[in-house]
N, C-alpha and C positions, 0 to 999 in steps of 0.2 A: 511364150506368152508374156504382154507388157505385167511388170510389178504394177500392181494396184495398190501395193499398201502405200499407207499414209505418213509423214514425216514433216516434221517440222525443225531445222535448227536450234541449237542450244540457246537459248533464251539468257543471255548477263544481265537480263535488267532486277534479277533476280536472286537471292540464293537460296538455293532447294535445298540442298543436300541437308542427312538426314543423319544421325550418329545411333547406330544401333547401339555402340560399347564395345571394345576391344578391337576396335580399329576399324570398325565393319561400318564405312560411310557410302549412305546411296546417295547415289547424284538427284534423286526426288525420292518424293513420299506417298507415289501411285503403286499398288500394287496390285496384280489380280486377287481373287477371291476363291480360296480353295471346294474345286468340285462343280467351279462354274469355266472352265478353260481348259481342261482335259492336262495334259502335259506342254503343250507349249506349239505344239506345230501346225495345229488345227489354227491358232488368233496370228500366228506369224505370215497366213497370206495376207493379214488385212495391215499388217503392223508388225515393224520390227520388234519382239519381244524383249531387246535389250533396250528400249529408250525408256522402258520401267523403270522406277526402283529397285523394285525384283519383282521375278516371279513366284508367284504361290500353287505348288501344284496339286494335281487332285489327293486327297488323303489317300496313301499306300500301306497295305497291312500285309503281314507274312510272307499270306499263301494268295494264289488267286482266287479271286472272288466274283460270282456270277450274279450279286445281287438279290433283289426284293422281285418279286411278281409285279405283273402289269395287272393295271394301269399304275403310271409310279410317278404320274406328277398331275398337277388339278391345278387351274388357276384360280384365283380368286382376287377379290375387290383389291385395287393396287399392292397385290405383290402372286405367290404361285405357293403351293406346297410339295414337298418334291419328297419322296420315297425310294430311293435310289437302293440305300441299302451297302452304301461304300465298296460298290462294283469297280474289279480292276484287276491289275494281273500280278500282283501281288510282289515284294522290294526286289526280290532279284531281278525280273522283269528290269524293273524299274530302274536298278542302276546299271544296267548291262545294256538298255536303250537310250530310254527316255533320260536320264542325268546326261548323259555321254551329247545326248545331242545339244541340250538346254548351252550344256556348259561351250559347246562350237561356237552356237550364233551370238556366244557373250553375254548369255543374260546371267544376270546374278541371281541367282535358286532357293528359294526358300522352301524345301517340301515338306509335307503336312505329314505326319507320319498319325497313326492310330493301332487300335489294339483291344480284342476283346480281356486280357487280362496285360497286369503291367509288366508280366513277365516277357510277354508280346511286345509291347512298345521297348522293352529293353535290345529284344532280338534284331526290330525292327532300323533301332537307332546304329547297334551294332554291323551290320550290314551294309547300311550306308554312309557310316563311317570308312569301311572298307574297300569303296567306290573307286577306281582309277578317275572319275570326275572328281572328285570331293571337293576342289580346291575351285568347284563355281558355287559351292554354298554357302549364304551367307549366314542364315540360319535355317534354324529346325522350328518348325510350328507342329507344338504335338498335340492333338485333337484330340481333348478328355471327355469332349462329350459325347461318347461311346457308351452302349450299355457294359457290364462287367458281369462276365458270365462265372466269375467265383463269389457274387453277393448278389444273387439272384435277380441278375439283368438292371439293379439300380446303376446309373450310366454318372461315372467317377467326377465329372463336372458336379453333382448333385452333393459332395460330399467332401470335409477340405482333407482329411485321411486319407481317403483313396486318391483325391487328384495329389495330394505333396508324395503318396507312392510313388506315382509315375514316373512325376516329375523329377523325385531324387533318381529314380533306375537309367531314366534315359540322361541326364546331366552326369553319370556316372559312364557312359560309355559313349561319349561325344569330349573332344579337345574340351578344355576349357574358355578358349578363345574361340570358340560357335556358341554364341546367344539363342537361348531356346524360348520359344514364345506359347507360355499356355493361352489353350482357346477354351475361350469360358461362355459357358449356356449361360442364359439369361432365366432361363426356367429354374429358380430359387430365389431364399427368402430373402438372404444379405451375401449377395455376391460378393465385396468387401473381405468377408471374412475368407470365401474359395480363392482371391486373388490373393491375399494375405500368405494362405496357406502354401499356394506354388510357390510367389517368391521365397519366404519360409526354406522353400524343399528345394530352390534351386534354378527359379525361372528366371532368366534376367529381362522378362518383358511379359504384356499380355497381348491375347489376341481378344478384339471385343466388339462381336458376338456371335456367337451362332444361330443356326437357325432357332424359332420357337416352336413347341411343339404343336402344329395342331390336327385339324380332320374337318374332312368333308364329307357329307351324306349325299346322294344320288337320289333325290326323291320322284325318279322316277321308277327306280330298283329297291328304294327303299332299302337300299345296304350302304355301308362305306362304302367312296369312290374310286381310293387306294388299293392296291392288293394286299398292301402294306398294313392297314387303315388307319395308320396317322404316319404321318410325315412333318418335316420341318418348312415351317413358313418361311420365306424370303422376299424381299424386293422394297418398295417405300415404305409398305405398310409400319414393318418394323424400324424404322429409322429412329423415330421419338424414343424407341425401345433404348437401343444401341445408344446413345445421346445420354439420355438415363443414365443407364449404366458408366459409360466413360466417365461422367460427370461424377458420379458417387466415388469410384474410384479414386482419381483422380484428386477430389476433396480430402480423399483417408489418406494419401498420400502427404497432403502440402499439412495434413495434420500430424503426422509421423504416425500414424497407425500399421501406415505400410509402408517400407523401403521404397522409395523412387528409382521407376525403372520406367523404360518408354512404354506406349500403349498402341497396337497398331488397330484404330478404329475398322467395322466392316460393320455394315448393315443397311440394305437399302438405297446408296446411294447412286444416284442413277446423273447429276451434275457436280460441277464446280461447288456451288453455292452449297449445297448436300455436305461434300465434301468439308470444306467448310465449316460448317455445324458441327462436324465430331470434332476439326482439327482444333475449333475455339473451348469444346469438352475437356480438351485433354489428348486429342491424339494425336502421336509424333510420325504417324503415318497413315495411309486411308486405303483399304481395298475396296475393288470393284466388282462387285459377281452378278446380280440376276440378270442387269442392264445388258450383261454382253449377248444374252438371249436373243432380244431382237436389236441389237446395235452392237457386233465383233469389237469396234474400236470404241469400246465405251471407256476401257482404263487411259488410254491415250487421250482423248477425246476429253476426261472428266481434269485431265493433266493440265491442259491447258485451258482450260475454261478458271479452275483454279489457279492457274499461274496468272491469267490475265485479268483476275479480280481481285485478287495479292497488290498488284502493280496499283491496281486503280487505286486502292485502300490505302497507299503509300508505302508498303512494308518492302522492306530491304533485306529482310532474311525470310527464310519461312519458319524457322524457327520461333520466331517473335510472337508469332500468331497462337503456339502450340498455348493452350490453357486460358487465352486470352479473356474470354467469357468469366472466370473467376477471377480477377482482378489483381491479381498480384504470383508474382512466381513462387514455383516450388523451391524449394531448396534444395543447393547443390546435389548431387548424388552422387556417394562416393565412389569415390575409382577405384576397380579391383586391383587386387596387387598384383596380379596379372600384367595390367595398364600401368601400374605405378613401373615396374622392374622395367618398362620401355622407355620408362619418358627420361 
């Protein structure tokens, strides 16, 4: 069968590359969007999934998991709600297949790890630490917007206590030189403070945003649409959301309110220009998820529509661009001693 996927040459009119910390440099700041790309083999007929930054794969918990009841996704006015219920086959699966294969075709792996309690995300991180792949991850993205079934289903994103738990158990059983990136719900009052509190506990980055909560009614059933009956928003809708939010952060930052550490933007974004919008917020990178729905090469695709509107705007790094929207840079961020005993 002829390759269909899509490729483009390395682009020098440019510089992408991305500095997560402790060495961990991606050659761009495209990444997918965990839960919207399965594990990597499904978007690799449309696109090499190493000409990413990295990959983001679907969040993996424990044990396997068969999900939420149908109907488990609704669309709505530009973006979808989706009910999924973090269906999967649960870490060992996961690094016995799907790492082994990521890490072949050379993609750099960032998997989303989760956990109904943070004893879970501890097990979770410890397992895949243990991976005969391990050595394609570049980081850990640990999904705190989970409900927490030992505080009666309040979901750890909602609280900065329970999210700097997590946060310190899995930085506790991950090298020191794998950057873990907390993903923060946008569903609270002063997110600032929940971002505050990971790095606090140990995140050396954030992920920003997850979906928002919401629900749709069936007015012809006159019941919720979900089986679920609420699920997390995605797609444009929430973009202004995500924007938001980088931007607070970002600001608490360049104030010292909060340690300086990268931000990997996500929400909504479906172009370059999209793209864009978080990276001028404050993010040092940008995932892609609902878009790949009806367009597989939407992370490649939004890559270079952003690379080639970089170019036009004159910038020579892409770096240059990160926070740009606020007018002046943050201040250095210190190098761990980690980084220091290398240089």
């Amino acid at each position: 069968m002829t390759d269909q996927r899509i490729a483009r040459p390395t682009d020098d009119r440019i510089d992408l590359s991305v500095d997560l910390g402790f060495g961990k440099v991606l050659p761009n700041p495209l990444m997918t969007a965990s839960g919207c790309a399965a594990n990597g083999a499904e978007l690799h007929r449309f696109f090499d999934v190493s000409e990413l930054g990295a990959f983001v794969t679907k969040s993996v918990m424990a044990d396997p998991r068969s999900g939420r009841g149908t109907p488990r996704m609704a669309e709505t006015p530009s973006g979808m709600l989706n009910s999924i219920g973090l269906q999967g086959p649960g870490i060992a699966a996961f690094v016995d297949t799907d790492l082994p294969w990521l890490a072949s075709v050379g993609a750099r792996v960032l998997p989303s790890i989760a956990g109904s309690s943070s004893t879970e995300f501890a097990h979770v991180a410890a397992t895949l630490r243990a991976s005969r792949a391990f050595e394609a991850v570049v980081g850990v993205e640990v999904n705190i917007s989970c409900p927490n079934v030992a505080n009666r289903g309040l979901v750890f994103a909602c609280d900065p206590g329970a999210s700097a738990k997590v946060i310190a158990l899995v930085r506790e059983q991950l090298p020191r030189d794998v950057p873990i990136f907390a993903k923060l719900s946008p569903d609270v009052t002063d997110i600032t403070s929940i971002a505050a509190a990971c790095v606090k506990a140990g995140a050396d980055g954030l992920t920003m945003i997850n979906t928002l909560l919401g629900m749709v009614i069936d007015t012809d059933l006159m019941r919720p649409h979900l089986g679920g009956i609420t699920g997390g928003l995605s797609g444009p809708a929430i973009r202004p959301v995500a924007v938001r939010a980088i931007w607070q952060v970002r600001q608490a930052m360049a104030e010292g309110r909060i340690p300086v550490v990268p931000i990997i933007g996500v929400g909504g974004v479906r172009t370059g220009r999209d793209a864009l919008e978080l990276v001028a917020a404050g993010a040092s990178a940008v995932q892609v998820g609902t878009a790949t729905f009806n367009d597989p090469t939407a992370p490649v695709r939004v890559l270079h529509e952003l690379t080639d509107l970089l170019v036009e705007k004159g910038y020579r790094r892409f770096s240059d661009v990160v926070g740009a929207a606020h007018g002046s840079p943050l201040p250095p961020r210190p190098v761990p001693v980690d980084e220091r005993s290398r240089a």
